[in-house]
TIVO-668348 format. One record per residue (C-alpha): x, y, z. Coordinates in pm, whole numbers, padded with zeros to 5 digits, always signed. Each point is the difference from the previous one (the first is absolute). Example, Ala and Ser with C-alpha at 12.3 -4.5 7.8 and 13.67 -1.06 7.14 Angstrom:
<kolpas>
+01230-00450+00780/+00137+00344-00066/
</kolpas>
This chain:
<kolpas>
+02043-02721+03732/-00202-00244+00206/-00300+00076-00191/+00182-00068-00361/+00164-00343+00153/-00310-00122+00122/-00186+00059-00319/+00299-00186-00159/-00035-00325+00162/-00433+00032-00008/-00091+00035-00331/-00377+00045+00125/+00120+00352+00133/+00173+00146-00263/-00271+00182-00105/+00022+00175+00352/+00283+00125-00070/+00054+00323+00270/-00279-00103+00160/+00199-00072+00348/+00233+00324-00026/+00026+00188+00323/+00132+00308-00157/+00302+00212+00118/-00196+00271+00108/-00200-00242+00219/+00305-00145+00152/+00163+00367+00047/-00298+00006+00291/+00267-00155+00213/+00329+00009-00153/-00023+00382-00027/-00109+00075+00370/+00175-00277+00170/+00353-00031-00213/+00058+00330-00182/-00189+00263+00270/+00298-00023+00266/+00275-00014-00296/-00140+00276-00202/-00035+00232+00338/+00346-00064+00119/+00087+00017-00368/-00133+00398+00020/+00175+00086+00288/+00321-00104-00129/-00071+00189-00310/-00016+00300+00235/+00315-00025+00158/+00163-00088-00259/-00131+00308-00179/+00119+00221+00249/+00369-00158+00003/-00024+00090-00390/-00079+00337+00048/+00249+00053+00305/+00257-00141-00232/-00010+00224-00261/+00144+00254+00207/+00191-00201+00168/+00479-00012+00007/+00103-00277-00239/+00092-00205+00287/-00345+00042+00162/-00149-00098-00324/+00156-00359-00028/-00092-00006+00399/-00365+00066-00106/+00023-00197-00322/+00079-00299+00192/-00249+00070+00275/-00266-00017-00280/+00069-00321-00138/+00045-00149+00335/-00379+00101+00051/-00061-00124-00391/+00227-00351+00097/-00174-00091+00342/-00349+00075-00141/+00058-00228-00327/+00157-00267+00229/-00334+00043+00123/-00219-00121-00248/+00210-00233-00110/+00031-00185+00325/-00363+00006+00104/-00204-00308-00008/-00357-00012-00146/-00196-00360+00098/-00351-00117-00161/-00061-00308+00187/-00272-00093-00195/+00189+00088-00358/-00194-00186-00221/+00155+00048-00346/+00194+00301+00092/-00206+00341-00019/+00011+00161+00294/+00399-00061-00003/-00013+00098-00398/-00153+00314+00083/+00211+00064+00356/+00306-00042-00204/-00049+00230-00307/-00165+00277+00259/+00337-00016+00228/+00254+00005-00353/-00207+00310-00069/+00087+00183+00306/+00342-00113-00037/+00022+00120-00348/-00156+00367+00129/+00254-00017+00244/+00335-00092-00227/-00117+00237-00211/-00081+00315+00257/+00364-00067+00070/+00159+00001-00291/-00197+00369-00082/+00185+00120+00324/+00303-00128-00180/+00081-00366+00182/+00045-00174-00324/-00284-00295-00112/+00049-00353+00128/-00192-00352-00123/-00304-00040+00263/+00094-00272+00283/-00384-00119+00099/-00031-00351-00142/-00317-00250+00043/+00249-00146+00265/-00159+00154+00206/-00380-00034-00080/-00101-00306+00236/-00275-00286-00052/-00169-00267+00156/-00208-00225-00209/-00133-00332+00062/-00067-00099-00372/+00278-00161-00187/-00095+00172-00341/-00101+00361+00153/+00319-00036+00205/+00206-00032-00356/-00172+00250-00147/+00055+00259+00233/+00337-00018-00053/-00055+00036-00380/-00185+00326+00080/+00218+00180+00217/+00315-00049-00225/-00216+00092-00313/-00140+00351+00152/+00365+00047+00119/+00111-00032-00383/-00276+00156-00157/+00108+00317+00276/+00330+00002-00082/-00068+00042-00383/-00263+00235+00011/+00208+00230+00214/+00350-00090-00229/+00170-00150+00242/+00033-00296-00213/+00021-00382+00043/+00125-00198+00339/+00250-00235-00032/-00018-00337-00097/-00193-00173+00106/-00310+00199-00081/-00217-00222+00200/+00119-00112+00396/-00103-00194+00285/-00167+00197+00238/+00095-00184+00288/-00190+00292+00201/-00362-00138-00167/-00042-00305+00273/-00240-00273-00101/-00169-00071+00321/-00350+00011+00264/+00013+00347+00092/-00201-00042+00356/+00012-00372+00056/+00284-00207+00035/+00112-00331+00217/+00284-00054+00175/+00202-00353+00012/-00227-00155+00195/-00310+00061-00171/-00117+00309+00246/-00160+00322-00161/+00257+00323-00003/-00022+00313-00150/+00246+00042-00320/+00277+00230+00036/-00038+00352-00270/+00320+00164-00108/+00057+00334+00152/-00128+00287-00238/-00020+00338+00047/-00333-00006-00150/-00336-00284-00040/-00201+00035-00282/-00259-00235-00224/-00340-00147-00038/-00028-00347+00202/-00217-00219-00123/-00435+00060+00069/-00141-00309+00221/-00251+00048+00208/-00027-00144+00340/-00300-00242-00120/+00212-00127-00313/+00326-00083+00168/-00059-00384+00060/-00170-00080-00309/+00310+00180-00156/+00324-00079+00170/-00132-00361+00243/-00085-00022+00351/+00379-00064+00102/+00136+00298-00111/-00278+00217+00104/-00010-00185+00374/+00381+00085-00023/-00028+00378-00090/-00235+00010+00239/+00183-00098+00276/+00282+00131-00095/-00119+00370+00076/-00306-00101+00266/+00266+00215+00255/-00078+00330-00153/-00404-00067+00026/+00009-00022-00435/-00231-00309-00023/-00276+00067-00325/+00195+00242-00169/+00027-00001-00394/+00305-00136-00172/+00134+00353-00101/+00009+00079+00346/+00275-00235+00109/+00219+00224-00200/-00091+00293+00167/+00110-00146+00329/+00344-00120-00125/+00121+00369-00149/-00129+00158+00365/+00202-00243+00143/+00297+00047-00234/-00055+00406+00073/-00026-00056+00395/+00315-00182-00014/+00189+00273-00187/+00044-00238-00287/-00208+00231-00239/-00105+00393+00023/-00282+00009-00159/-00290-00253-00205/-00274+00011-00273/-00266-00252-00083/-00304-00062-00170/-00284-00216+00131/-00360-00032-00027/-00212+00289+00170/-00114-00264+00239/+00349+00062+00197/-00198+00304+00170/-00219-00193+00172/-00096-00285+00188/+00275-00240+00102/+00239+00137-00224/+00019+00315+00125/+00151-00098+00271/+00341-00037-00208/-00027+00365-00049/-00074+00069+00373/+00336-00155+00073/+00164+00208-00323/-00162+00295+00272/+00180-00141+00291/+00342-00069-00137/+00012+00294-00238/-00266+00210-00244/-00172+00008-00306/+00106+00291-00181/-00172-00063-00354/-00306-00195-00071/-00260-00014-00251/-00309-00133+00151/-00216-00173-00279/+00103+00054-00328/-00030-00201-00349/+00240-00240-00137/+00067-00244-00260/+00051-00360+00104/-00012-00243-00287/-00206+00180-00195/-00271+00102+00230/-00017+00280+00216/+00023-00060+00391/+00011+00282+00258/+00251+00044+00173/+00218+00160+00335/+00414+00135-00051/+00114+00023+00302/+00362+00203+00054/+00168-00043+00378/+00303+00092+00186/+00154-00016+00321/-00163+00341+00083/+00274+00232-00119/-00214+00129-00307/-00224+00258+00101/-00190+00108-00317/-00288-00246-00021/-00257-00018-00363/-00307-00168+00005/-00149-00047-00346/+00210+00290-00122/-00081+00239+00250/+00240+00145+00263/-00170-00103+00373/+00105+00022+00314/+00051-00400+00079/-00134-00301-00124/-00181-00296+00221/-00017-00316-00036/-00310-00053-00189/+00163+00216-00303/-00227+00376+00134/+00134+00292+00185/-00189+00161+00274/-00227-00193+00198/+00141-00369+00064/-00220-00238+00035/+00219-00284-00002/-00004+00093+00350/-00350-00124+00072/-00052-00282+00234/-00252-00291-00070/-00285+00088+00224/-00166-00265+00243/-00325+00130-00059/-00005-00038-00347/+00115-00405+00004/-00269-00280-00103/-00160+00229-00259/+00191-00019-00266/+00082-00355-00200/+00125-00119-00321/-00230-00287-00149/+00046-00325-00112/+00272-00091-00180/-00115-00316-00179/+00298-00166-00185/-00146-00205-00237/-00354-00036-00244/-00280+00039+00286/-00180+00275-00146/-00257-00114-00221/-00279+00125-00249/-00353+00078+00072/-00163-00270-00182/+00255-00267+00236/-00115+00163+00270/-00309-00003-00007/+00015-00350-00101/+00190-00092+00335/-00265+00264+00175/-00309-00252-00123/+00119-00333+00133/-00192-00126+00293/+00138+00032+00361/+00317-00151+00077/+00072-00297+00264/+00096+00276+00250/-00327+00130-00010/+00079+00301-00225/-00006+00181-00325/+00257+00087-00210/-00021+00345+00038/+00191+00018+00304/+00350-00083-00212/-00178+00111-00323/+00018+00384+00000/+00005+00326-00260/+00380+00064-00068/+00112+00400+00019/+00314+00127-00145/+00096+00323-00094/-00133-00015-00380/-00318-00020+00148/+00078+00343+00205/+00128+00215-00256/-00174-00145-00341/-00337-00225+00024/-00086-00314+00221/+00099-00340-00137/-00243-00196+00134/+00267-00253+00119/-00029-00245+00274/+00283-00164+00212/+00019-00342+00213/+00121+00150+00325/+00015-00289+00305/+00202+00220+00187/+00198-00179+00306/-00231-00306-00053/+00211-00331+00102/-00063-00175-00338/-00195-00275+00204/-00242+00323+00044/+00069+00121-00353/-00092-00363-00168/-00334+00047+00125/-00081+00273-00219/+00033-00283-00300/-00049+00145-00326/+00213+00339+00051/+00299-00217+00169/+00015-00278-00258/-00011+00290-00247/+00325+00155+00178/+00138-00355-00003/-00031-00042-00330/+00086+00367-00098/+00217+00141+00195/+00187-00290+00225/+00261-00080-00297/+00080+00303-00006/+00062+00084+00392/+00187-00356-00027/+00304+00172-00165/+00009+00294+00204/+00330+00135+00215/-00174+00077+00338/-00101-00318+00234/-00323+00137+00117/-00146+00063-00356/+00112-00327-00114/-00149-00222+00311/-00296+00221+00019/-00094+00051-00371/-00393+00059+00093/+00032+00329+00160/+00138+00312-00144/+00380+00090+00024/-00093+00311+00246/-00351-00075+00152/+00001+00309+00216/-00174-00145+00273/-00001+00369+00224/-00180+00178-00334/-00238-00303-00017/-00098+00084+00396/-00007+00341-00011/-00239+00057-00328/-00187-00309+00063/-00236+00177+00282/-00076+00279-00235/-00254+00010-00304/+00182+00234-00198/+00404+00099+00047/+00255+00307-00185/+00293-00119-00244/+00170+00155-00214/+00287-00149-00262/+00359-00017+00141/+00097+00161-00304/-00207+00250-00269/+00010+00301-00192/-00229+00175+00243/-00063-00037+00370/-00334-00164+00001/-00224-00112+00272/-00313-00238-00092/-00252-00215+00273/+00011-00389-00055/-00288-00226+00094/+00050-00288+00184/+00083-00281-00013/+00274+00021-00264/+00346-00113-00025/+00193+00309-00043/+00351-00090-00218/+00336+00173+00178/+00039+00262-00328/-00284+00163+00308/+00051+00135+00312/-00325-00017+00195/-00103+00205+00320/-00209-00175+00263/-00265+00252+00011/-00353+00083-00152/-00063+00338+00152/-00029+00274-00240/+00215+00230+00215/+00323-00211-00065/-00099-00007-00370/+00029+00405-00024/+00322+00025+00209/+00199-00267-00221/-00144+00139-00310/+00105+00393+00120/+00244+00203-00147/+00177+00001+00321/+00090-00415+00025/+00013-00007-00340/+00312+00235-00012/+00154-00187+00312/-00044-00327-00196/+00171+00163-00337/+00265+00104+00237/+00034-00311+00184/+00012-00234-00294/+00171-00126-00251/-00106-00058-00366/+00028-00236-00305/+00058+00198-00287/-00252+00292+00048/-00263-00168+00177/+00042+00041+00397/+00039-00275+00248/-00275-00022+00368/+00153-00229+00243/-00195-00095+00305/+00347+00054+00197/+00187+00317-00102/-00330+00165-00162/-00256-00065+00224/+00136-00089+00341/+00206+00356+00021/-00321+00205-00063/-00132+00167+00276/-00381+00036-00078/-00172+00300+00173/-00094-00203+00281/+00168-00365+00114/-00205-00246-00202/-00284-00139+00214/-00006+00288+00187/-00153+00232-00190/-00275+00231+00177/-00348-00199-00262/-00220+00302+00161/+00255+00286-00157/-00159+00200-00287/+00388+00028-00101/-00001-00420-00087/-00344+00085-00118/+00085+00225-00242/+00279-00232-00128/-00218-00304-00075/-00300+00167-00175/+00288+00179-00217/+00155-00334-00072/-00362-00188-00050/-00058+00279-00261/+00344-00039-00169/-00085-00410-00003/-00367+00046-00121/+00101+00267-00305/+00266-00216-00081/-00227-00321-00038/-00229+00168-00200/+00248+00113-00248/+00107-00346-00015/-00351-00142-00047/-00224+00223-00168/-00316-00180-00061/-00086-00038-00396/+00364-00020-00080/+00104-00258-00288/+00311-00266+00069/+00242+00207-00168/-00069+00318+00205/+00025-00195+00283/+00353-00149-00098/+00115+00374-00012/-00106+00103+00323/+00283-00118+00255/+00122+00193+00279/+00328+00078-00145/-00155+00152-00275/-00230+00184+00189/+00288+00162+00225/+00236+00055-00313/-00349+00226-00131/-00061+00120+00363/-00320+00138-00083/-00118+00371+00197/-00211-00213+00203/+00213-00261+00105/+00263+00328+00055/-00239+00165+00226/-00117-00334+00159/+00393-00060+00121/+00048+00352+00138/-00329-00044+00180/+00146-00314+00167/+00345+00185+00070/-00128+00284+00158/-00223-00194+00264/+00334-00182+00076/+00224+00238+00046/-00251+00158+00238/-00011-00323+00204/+00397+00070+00047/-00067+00357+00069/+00250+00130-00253/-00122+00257-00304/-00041-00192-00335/+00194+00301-00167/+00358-00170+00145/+00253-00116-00267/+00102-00394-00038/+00337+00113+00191/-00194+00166+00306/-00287-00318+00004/+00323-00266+00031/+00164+00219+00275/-00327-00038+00195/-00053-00356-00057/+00365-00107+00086/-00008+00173+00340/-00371-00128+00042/+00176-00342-00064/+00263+00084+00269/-00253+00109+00287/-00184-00344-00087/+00288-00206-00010/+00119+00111+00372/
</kolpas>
């Protein structure tokens, strides 16, 4: 319905027609479990007593036969009264799906049930569910109307296919139980943030909207973010996505006994990172009984990947993880090992940094560059290559290098920066309009410098001729050297290190798994943080402290300078024409994986694991299980 209106009033999508449809079976991922799983099963064992009554009443006195008659349609009565007194809430309706589907998946059971009775001989009856009870929330005026629209419809369109005819006049109704509000922000009378109040429901179910942390000020203004913010800094939920606001209201409605059970939708991200800590308090409160970890889906026409999360109060004890029966479910969406429960490790701080984030036009071409890099010294006595520097992003990892340049004056006061003429009247000129109209005081007063100049990165890397990074987020897990000086852009994390040793343990088998684990992911391309990632690693040995005489390290940096110098071959083969060279990137090279490049990796692996001490023939389940309580012993 949503998708047909919209196309309505755009006539630039009409052609897209479908385009947007999350289909029923898609949204049965968490009606079915979360609605229907606890009706149907106490459906079933009503059907068996009522079965045996049946039986028992067959040879059963006249007298004892109206006694049992009676009994059964006392059990048919109270479980009908059931359905049609339970309360289903999407606070995020949209234009009514997730209720449109609830509603004709409840009238269904209702209609098994009427008729189940009327075979044992309690007559037939007109069903008694009605969208009255299907609940929304939806901030948009027009969605908000249109949900409405949808319910009633699918509640016709039920009753006629199933011949129970039409409703009374009139066909369509207010659904005063469709609210048009803010479903996690609200103010009170005096201006102050609170949290809106939800109906009670038996059940929570829908798809809140996809924001991402970064996104949430450019979409919805500083004052409303600032409030959200605040508004739930008590439960330590600072930097979470949008979706996961709504998480944190339907725990709350379920720890207060105002709901039984809860099913949403979010990105994948909600496994890791910040986020996860909304479903470490889902943990706390209650459990997650059904989940789906990463899993495609269609939003607007493109498809996203994606986490269904299904919690409780802890009463359910049969818990599916991506369709397989398990034994529990943890907070980052895996069963067995947990390693949620990692600790950041002190050893492993001020290695790991995102780089700059500029905020504006200072990257610049080659030939500019080396136009700035040819002027004569300035009046402090210096060249332009101090703020004049290569540019690395994560194109340049995975594909080929860009040969781009950036103007980088880091913390400079812009007395200091002005010096450096050419490059700051450039930025000036270039990029000071633009930092003019931006939100954020310190990027407006000090345009020159980037909006994240990652001052700790620039001191750590900046003793060091050559550092590791690797793209925060990429089809692969791939580990490349950087020369210096270079102004790495924050789609990298970097490691301050240059030793060959560190190289082979980050590019292992063994920390790659951790990080898969550990991460989160945008679409199906994994996320590295320097926090969650990195810092809960334990490496074989505290970093720094790693015994340089050991043929154990020894054996994992000539495996790793091997990997590095096959790999830069391939990438470089002398003789080879422009176009060849276009097709050889590293992401193509690891979607091939070549024998050698195979053999090269298991080479590298096997000198790491024996650094740890453990046999490389362990599965991914066993090598976590080590790491997390190598993680504990270092964090004590």
């Amino acid at each position: 319905m949503g998708t047909l209106f919209e196309r309505s009033l755009d006539p630039n999508k009409r052609s897209q027609l479908g385009a947007h449809y999350t289909s029923k079976d898609d949204i049965l991922l968490v009606v079915e479990p979360v609605v229907m799983q606890p009706l149907r099963r106490e459906w079933v064992e009503l059907q068996g007593v009522i079965n045996t009554l049946d039986v028992q009443r067959v040879a059963a006195s006249p007298a004892q036969q109206a006694t049992i008659t009676t009994k059964m349609r006392t059990l048919i009565d109270t479980f009908i009264y059931r359905l049609h007194t339970l309360k289903v809430l999407d606070p995020a309706c949209g234009s009514g799906n997730f209720l449109y589907v609830a509603l004709k998946s409840v009238l269904d059971l209702e209609k098994e049930v009427i008729t189940f009775g009327a075979d044992v001989g309690l007559g037939y009856r007109f069903p008694m569910v009605s969208p009255e009870q299907f609940l929304g929330i939806e901030v948009n005026e027009y969605a908000h109307e249109l949900a409405q629209i949808t319910v009633w419809i699918g509640y016709i369109q039920w009753l006629r296919d199933n011949g129970f005819g039409d409703p009374s006049d009139p066909i369509l109704k207010t659904l005063a139980t469709i609210t048009n509000m803010d479903a996690i922000l609200a103010f009170d009378a005096h201006g102050n943030p609170i949290k809106p109040k939800w109906p009670q429901a038996d059940y929570i179910i829908g798809n809140p909207p996809f924001l991402g942390n970064k996104k949430m000020r450019a979409e919805l203004g500083d004052m409303y973010v600032d409030s959200l913010r605040e508004l739930y800094q008590e439960h330590d939920l600072g930097g979470i996505d949008f979706v996961a606001y709504w998480f944190e209201q339907a725990r709350n409605m379920i720890a207060s006994d105002l709901s039984q059970r809860a099913g949403l939708i979010a990105t994948n991200s909600i496994r890791g990172g910040a986020n996860r800590k909304v479903l470490e308090r889902i943990k706390t409160s209650g459990d997650i009984f059904i989940a789906w970890s990463d899993r495609e889906w269609v939003l607007d026409g493109a498809a996203v990947r994606v986490s269904i999360v299904g919690f409780d109060k802890g009463v359910e004890h049969t818990y599916v993880l991506d369709g397989k029966n398990v034994l529990s479910i943890n907070p980052d969406l895996s069963t067995n090992t947990n390693v949620s429960k990692a600790y950041g490790l002190a050893e492993n701080k001020n290695i790991a940094f995102l780089g700059i984030f500029k905020v504006g036009p200072f990257d610049i071409d080659s030939t500019l560059a080396q136009k700035f890099l040819r002027q004569p010294i300035n009046l402090n006595g210096k060249y332009n290559h101090d703020v004049v520097l290569p540019w690395v992003n994560a194109l340049d990892i995975v594909r080929r290098p860009r040969n781009m340049w950036i103007i980088d004056f880091g913390d400079l006061s812009q007395d200091e920066a002005s010096l450096y003429e050419a490059p700051f009247e450039y930025i000036r000129e270039v990029v000071k309009p633009i930092r003019d109209t931006n939100r954020r005081e310190r990027r407006k007063n000090y345009w020159w410098q980037h909006g994240e100049t990652s001052p700790g990165m620039h001191r750590a890397i900046d003793r060091l001729d050559r550092f590791i990074a690797t793209p925060c987020i990429s089809k692969y897990r791939l580990f490349v050297w950087i020369k210096h000086p270079v102004s790495p852009d924050h789609a990298l994390t970097v490691f301050a290190r240059d030793d060959d040793y560190f190289m082979g343990v980050l590019h292992s088998r063994i920390h790659e798994l951790w990080a898969l684990r550990q991460g989160t992911s945008l679409e199906d391309r994994p996320r590295y943080t320097p926090t969650s990632t990195f810092e809960t690693f334990p490496f074989p040995w505290p970093p720094a402290k790693e015994p340089i005489d050991s043929p154990l390290v020894t054996a994992i940096a000539e495996a790793a300078k091997e990997l590095v110098e096959k790999r830069d071959r391939w990438l470089n083969p002398a003789g080879a024409s422009e176009a060849e060279l276009k097709k050889r990137t590293l992401t193509n090279l690891y979607n091939e994986r070549p024998t050698w490049l195979d053999l090269a990796h298991t080479k590298l692996d096997k000198a790491v694991f024996a650094a740890y001490g453990w046999p490389d023939t362990l599965t991914d389940d066993d090598i976590l299980g080590r790491l997390l309580a190598l993680n504990h012993e270092r964090a004590k």
